[in-house]
C-alpha positions as CSV (number, residue, x, y, z in Angstrom):
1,X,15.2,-8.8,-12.2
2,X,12.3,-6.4,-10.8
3,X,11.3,-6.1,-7.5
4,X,8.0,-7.8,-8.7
5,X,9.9,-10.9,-9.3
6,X,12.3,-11.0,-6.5
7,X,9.8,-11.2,-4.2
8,X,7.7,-14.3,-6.0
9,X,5.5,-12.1,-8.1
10,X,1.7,-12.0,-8.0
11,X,1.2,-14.7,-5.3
12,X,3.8,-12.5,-2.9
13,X,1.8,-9.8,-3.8
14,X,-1.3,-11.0,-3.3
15,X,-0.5,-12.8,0.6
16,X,1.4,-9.2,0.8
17,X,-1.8,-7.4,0.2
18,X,-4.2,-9.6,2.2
19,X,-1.8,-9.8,5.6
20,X,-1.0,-5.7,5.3
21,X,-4.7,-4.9,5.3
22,X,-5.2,-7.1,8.3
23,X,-3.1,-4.7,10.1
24,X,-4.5,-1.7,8.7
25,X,-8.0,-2.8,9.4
26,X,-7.4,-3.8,12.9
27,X,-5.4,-0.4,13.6
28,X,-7.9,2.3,15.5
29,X,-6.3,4.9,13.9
30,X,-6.8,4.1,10.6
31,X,-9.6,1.7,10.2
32,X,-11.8,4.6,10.1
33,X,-10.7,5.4,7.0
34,X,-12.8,2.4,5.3
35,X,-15.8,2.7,7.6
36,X,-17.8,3.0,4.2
37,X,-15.7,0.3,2.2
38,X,-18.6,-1.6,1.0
39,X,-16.6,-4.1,-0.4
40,X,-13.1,-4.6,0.6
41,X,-11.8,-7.1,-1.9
42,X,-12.5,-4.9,-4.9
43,X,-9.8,-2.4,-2.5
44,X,-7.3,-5.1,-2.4
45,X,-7.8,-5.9,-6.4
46,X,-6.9,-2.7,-7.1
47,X,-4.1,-2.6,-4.1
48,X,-2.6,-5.4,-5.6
49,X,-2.7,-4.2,-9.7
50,X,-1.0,-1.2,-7.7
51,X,1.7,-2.5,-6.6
52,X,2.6,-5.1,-8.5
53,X,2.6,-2.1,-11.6
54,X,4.9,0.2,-9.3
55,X,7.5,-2.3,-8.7
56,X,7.8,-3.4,-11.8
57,X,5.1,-6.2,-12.6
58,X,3.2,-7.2,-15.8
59,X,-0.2,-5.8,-14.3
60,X,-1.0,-2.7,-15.6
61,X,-3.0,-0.7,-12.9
62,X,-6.6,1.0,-13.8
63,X,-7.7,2.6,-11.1
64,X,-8.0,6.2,-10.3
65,X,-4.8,8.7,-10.0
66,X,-3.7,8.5,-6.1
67,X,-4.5,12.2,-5.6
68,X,-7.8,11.5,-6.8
69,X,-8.4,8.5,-5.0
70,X,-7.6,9.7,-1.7
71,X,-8.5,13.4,-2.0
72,X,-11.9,13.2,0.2
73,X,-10.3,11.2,2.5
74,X,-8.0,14.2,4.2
75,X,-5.5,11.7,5.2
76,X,-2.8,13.3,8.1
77,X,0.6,12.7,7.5
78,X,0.9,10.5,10.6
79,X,-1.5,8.4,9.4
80,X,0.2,7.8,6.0
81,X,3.5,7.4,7.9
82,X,1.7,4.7,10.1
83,X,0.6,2.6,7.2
84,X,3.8,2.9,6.0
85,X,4.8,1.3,9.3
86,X,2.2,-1.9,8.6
87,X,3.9,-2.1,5.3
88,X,7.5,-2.5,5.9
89,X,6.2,-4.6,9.1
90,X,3.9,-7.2,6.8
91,X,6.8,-7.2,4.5
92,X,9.2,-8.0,7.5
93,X,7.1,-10.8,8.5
94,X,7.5,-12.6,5.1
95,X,11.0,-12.5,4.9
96,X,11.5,-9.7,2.2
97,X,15.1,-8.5,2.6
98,X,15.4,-5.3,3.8
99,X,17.2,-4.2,0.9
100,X,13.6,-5.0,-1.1
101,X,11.8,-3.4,1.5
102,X,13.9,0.0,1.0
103,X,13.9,-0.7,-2.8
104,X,9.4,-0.8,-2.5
105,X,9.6,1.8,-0.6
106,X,11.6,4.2,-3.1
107,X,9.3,3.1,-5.6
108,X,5.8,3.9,-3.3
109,X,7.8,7.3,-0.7
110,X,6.8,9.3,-4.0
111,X,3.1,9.1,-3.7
112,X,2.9,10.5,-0.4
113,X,3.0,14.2,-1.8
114,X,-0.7,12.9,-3.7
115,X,-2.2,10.8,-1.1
116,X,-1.5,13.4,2.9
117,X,-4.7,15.5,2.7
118,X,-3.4,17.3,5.6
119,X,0.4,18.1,6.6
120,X,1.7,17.4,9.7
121,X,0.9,20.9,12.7
């Protein structure tokens, strides 16, 4: 069974999606980073083909490469590592075993390479 599934599939995903930006969004540290997000559910749409693609879901995800779709954004590594943080904490709030959570992020801890525009000093 894929991650996608032992989780609930798209409807996990989706509340996934929806709470985890709520944190991200309310963080001062990072909310700058979508100060000119005109439209923030077209974000999550393509959060959500994302992620249900990477761990192992029938969507099939469009969207730019992640090195190109973060590239003018300079993100710092500490600011990659916090969203990381809202992750595994949205994903602790809906009851996804911890065993999940390490699997999703085996499957995402790849990316960072393409997405930190700036190394840690």
């Amino acid at each position: 069974m894929s991650i996608y599934d032992s989780i609930g599939g798209a409807p996990a995903v989706k509340l996934a999606v929806d709470k985890f930006y709520g944190r991200v969004l309310n963080d001062p540290q990072l909310a700058p980073y979508f100060a000119g997000v005109s439209d923030i559910d077209k974000l999550k749409a393509h959060q959500r083909s994302f992620i249900a693609a990477a761990i192992g879901g029938p969507e099939v995800y469009r969207g730019r490469d992640m090195g190109a779709a973060h590239a003018r954004l300079c993100i710092t590594e500490p600011d990659f590592d916090k969203v990381v943080v809202h992750l595994v904490a949205t994903l602790t709030e809906l009851g996804v075993p911890g065993e999940i959570i390490a699997d999703i992020g085996g499957a995402l801890a790849p990316l960072k390479a393409d997405i930190v525009g700036v190394p840690a000093a």
